[in-house]
C-alpha positions, 0 to 999 in steps of 0.5 A: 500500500501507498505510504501517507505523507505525514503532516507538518509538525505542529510547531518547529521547536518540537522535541524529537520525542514529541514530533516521534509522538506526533507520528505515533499518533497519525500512524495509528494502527498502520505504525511507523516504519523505522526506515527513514525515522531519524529523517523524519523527527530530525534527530540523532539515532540515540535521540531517537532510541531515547525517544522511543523509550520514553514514548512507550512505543512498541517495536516490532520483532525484527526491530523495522515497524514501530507503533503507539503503546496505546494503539498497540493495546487497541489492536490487541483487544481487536485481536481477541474480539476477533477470535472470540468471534470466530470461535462462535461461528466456527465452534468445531474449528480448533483455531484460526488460520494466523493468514485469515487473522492477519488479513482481519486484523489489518496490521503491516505483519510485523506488528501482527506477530508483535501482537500475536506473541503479547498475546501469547505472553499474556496468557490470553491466546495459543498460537500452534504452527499456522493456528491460533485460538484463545487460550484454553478454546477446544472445539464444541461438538454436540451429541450429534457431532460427537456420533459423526465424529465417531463414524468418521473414524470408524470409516477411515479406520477401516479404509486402511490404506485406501482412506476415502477423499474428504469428498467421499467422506462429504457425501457419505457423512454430511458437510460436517464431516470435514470440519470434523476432521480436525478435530479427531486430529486434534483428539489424536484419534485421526493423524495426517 
């Protein structure tokens, strides 16, 4: 995406920490990106690591994207809302595609990890290989669900070699026999 052009500074006598400020506040959830900062505010490179301290800022692994404390929380928050969400429309899914959050969330991809690790770190989400989900989230299945489940196993236990297609699977069990398949993954009674 085309990077905005940032506004003129408020007032030519600003210190670097307050036109670092200014741009932490423009930038919102965007960020900043590091490329060209000393630039930008004008600075020197410890005036800049100094400002950045004191701004409380949130610098993203790989030390290239930086973004506002307080717009950093706010895309947190949205990120559990998000999986909150997804968990209620998609109660057999054991997680969500960290690809399908990162689109949703809208964050340049350095700070959606930043967001997904202080997540994890905080104890409120799980992240598993490409997956993540709140903490503690295990899918939901009904009474019917479970019985499918159970069906779906017993079919592909006794395919052998020659398991059917997840078409196959479709056509003789329902269309939740692939959302199914997950989770007898997960409960390690299916492997890959």
């Amino acid at each position: 995406h085309a990077t905005r052009r940032g506004k003129p500074f408020r007032q030519s006598a600003m210190s670097a920490g307050a036109r670092l400020q200014q741009l932490l506040d423009e930038a919102g959830a965007r960020g900043v990106p590091m490329a060209g900062l000393l630039v930008r505010i004008a600075s020197s490179a410890a005036e800049l690591e100094r400002s950045i301290v004191e701004s409380s800022a949130v610098l993203a692994p790989g030390g290239d994207w930086l973004m506002s404390a307080e717009a950093f929380n706010a895309a947190r928050g949205r990120l559990v809302g998000i999986l909150d969400e997804f968990h209620g429309a998609h109660p057999l899914a054991t997680g969500m595609s960290l690809q399908d959050l990162r689109t949703r969330l809208s964050l340049a991809s350095r700070l959606t990890e930043a967001a997904v690790q202080a997540g994890v770190e905080a104890g409120e989400i799980e992240k598993d290989r490409a997956e993540i989900r709140r903490r503690g989230w295990v899918p939901v299945l009904s009474a019917a669900d479970e019985n499918a489940l159970e069906r779906v196993v017993e079919r592909l236990t006794a395919a052998g070699r020659e398991p059917p297609s997840v078409a196959e699977l479709t056509a003789e069990f329902g269309t939740r026999a692939s959302e199914l398949l997950p989770v007898g993954v997960s409960r390690s009674q299916l492997t890959q």
